[in-house]
N, C-alpha and C positions, 0 to 999 in steps of 0.2 A: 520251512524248506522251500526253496525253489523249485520249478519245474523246470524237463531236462530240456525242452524244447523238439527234441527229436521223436519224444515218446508220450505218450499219453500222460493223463496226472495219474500220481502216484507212483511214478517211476522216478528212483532218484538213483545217484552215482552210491555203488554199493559199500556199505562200508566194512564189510569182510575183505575187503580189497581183490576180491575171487573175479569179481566178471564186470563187466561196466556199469550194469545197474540190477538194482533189486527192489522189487515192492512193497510201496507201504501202504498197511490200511487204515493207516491213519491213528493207529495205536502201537500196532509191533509191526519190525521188519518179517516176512513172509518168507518161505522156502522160492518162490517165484524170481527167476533170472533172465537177466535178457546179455546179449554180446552179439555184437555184430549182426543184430537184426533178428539175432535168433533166441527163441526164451525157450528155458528148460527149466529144471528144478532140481535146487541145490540145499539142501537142510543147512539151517544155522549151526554152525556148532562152536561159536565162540568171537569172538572182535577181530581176527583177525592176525594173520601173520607180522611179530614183531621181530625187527631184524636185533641181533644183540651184538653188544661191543665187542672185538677182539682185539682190544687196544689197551695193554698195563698201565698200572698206575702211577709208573717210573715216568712212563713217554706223556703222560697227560702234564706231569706236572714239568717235565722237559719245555712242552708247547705252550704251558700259560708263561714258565721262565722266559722264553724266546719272544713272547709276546709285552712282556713286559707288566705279568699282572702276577699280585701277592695271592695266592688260594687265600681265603677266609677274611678279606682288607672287607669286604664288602658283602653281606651275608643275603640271600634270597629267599625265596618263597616255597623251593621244591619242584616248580610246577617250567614249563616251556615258554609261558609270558612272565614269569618271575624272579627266575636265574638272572642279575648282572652278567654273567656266565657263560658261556656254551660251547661246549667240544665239539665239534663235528666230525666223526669217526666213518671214513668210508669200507665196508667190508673189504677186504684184498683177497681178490680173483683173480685168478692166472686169464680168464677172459670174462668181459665184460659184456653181458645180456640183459640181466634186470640191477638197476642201480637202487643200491640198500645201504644208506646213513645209519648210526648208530648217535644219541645227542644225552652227551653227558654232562653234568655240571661241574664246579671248578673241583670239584674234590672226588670226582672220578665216576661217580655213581649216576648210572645209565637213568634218564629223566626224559626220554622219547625216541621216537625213529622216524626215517624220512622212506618209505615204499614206493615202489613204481608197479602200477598196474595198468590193466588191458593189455598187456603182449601177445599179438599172436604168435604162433609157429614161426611163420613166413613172416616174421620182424624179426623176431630171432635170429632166426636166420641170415638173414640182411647183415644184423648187427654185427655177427661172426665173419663173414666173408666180405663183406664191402666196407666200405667208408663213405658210409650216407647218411651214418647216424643225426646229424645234426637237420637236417631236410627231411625226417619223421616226426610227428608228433610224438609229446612226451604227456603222460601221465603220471603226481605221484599224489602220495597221500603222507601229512605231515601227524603222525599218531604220538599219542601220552604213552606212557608205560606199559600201558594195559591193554593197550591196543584202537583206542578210543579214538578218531577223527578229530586233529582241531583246525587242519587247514588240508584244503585241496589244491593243489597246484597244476595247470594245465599248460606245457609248451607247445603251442601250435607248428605244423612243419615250416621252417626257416628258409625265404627267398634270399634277402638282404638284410636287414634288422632282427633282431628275432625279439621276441616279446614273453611275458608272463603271466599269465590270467589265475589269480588269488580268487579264492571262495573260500568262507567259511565251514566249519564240520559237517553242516547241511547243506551246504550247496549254493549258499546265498553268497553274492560276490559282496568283495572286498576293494578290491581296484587290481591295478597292473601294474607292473615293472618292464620297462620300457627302453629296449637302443635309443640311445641318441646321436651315436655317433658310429663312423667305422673305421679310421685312422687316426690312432695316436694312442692317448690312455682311454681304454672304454669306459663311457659313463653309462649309466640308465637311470630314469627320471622315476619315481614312485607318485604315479595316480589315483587317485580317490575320489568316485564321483565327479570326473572332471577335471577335476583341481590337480595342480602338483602338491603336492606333499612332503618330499623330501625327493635324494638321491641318491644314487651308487653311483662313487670314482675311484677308478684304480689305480693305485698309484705310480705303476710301473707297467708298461706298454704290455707287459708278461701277462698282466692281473690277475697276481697271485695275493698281492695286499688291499682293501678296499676301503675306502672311510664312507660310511654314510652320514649324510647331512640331513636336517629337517627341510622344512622351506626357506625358513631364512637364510643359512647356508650355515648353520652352526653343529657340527659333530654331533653328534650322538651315538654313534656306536663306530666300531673298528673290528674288521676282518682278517687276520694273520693266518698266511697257511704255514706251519709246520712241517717238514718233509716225513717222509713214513720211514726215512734211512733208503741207502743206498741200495742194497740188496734186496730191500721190500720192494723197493719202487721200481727197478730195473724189471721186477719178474712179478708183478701185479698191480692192481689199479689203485691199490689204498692212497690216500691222502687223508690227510687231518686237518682244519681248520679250529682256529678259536677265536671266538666271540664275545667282545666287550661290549656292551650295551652301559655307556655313562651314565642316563639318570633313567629311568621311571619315565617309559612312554605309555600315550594313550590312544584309543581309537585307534580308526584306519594303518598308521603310522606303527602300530607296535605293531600290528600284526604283517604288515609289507616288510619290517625291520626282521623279525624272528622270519617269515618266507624269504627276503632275500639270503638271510642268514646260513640256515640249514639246507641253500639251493645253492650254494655258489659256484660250485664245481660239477651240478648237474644242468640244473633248469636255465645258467647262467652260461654257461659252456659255449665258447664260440666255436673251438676247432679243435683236432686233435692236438695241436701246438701248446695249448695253453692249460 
């Protein structure tokens, strides 16, 4: 585990996804909370809130159709690094306060969720009555089924580029996902330790489609969004995405591949336009 930097050791980002952070003694997580400068005490009672899919199994396989992928050509693992695979199901709310993914594999069956925590009130807020959401800071939490941490995602508040800050289930970073540009098709570069890694290009100025490449510039996976239909979309926030990952990634690289993946439409979001 890493330290949070802002707080003592043994404070790390909570993985109940309840408050910003929680203590550990170094054996078990502790009823001990902190938020916003302030600790209280909050009993464990379980890993945490998993969002679940409200998306049939007709429209799953409508959007691997649309994407251009056979259910079953290509068989996985079960798990969020092992699917070829990945649905990405946004819950549809008539408004949008805390963004909750749903991540299913090609044959429908829900295999993780994407959370957003630390909200206060007064973001809420905000988020309801203005249009400033993208100039907040974003937190989420990338969970297995169970509810279990495999990736943290952190969007810092957005001047002119906006950026992605990757950490592992405990807190140890991974690299970044990074603007590189701000007219034309959006790219962002995948960091690791410095290095490039790969990248996100979108293929249409919209970037609603996305190819990610490694370093060399050779494909490895592809992002297609699926519409939610007409009536869904007009009167709620659902989108769907699906996710081809070509071969068997390693390191750094799989895990920026699976976080830009299941963030496309939040952590990645330029404007309400898009």
């Amino acid at each position: 585990m890493s330290d949070t930097g802002s707080h003592g050791p043994n404070w790390y980002p909570d993985p109940m996804g309840k408050h910003e952070y929680r203590w550990f003694d170094g054996t078990n997580w502790t009823d001990q909370v902190s938020s916003h400068g302030k600790q209280s005490v909050d009993p464990i009672t379980g890993p945490g809130h998993v969002p679940l899919s409200d998306v049939k199994q007709e429209r799953v396989q409508k959007g691997l159709a649309k994407a251009g992928i056979e259910a079953g050509a290509v068989q996985g693992g079960g798990t969020l690094f092992t699917e070829p695979v990945l649905v990405v199901n946004q819950k549809a709310k008539l408004i949008e306060v805390n963004n909750e993914y749903a991540i299913l594999d090609q044959h429908g069956t829900q295999i993780g969720a994407v959370r957003e925590i630390g909200q206060s009130t007064a973001k809420k807020v905000l988020r309801v009555l203005t249009n400033v959401d993208q100039f907040l800071t974003h937190k989420y939490q990338v969970v297995d089924i169970h509810g279990q941490i495999q990736l943290q995602l952190t969007r810092p508040a957005k001047v002119m580029k906006s950026k992605i800050l990757v950490q592992d289930g405990q807190g140890a970073e991974i690299g970044q996902i990074l603007q590189e540009n701000m007219i034309g098709k959006i790219r962002f570069g995948l960091v690791a330790g410095g290095q490039p890694v790969g990248s996100i290009n979108a293929e249409n100025w919209r970037a609603w489609n996305f190819a990610i490449n490694d370093a060399s510039g050779t494909e490895v996976a592809r992002i297609t969004k699926t519409f939610a239909g007409l009536a869904r979309a007009m009167f709620t926030t659902a989108d769907n995405y699906v996710v081809q990952i070509h071969r068997p990634l390693e390191g750094p690289l799989l895990s920026l591949v699976v976080a830009a993946a299941v963030s496309v439409d939040t952590a990645l979001k330029q404007d309400d336009s898009r």
